[in-house]
C-alpha positions in Angstrom: 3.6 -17.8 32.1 2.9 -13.9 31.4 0.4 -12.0 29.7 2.7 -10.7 25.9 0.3 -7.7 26.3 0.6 -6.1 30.0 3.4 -8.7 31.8 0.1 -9.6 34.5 1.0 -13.4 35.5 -2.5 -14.3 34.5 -4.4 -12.9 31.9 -7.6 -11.2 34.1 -9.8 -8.0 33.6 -7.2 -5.6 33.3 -5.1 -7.9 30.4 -8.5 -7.4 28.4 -9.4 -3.8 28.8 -5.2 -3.0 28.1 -5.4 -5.2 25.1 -8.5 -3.8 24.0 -7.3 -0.3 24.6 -4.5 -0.9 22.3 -6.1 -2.0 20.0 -8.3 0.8 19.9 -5.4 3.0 19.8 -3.6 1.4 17.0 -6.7 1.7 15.1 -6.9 5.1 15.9 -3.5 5.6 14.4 -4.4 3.3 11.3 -7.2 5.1 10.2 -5.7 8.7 10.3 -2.5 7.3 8.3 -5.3 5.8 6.1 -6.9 9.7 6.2 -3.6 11.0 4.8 -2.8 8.7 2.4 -6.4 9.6 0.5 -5.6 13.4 1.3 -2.0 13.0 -0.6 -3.8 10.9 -3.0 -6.4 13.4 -3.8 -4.0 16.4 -3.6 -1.3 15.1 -6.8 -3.9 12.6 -8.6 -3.1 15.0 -11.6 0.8 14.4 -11.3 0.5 10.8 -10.7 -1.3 10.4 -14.1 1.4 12.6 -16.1 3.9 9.9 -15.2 1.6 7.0 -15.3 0.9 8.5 -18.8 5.5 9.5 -19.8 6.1 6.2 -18.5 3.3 4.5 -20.4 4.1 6.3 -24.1 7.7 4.5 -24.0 6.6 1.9 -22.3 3.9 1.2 -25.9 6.5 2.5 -28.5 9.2 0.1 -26.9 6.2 -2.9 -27.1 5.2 -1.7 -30.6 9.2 -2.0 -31.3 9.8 -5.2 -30.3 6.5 -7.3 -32.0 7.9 -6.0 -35.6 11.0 -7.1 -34.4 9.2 -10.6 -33.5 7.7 -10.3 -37.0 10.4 -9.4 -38.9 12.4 -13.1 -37.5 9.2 -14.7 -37.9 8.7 -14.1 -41.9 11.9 -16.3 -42.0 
């Protein structure tokens, strides 16, 4: 049976310090995608709440819409 991480027949010293070296990279990598995502976050916070806010407005008058509807049937 083979190591899944380097192909050595037994895991040893060098299956640990390859599998911890990977991991170290891919956290590397993880955490300066997590770097941008904040940055982009940061950088259009303002348009992101404009169209949480245009979606929301017709979202509520569409709501608002519907309940008279649901009281209009229900004074039946």
């Amino acid at each position: 049976m083979q190591c899944p991480h380097c192909g050595e027949p037994e895991p040893g010293p060098y299956s640990f310090e390859k599998a911890e070296r990977d991991h170290a990279e891919e956290m590397v990598k993880l955490e300066a995608n997590k770097r941008r995502q904040e940055q982009w976050l940061r950088e259009n916070r303002l348009i992101l709440c404009l169209a949480g806010v245009l979606f929301a407005i017709p979202l509520f008058f569409l709501l608002v819409d519907l309940f008279d509807i649901w009281w209009i049937f229900g004074e039946k």
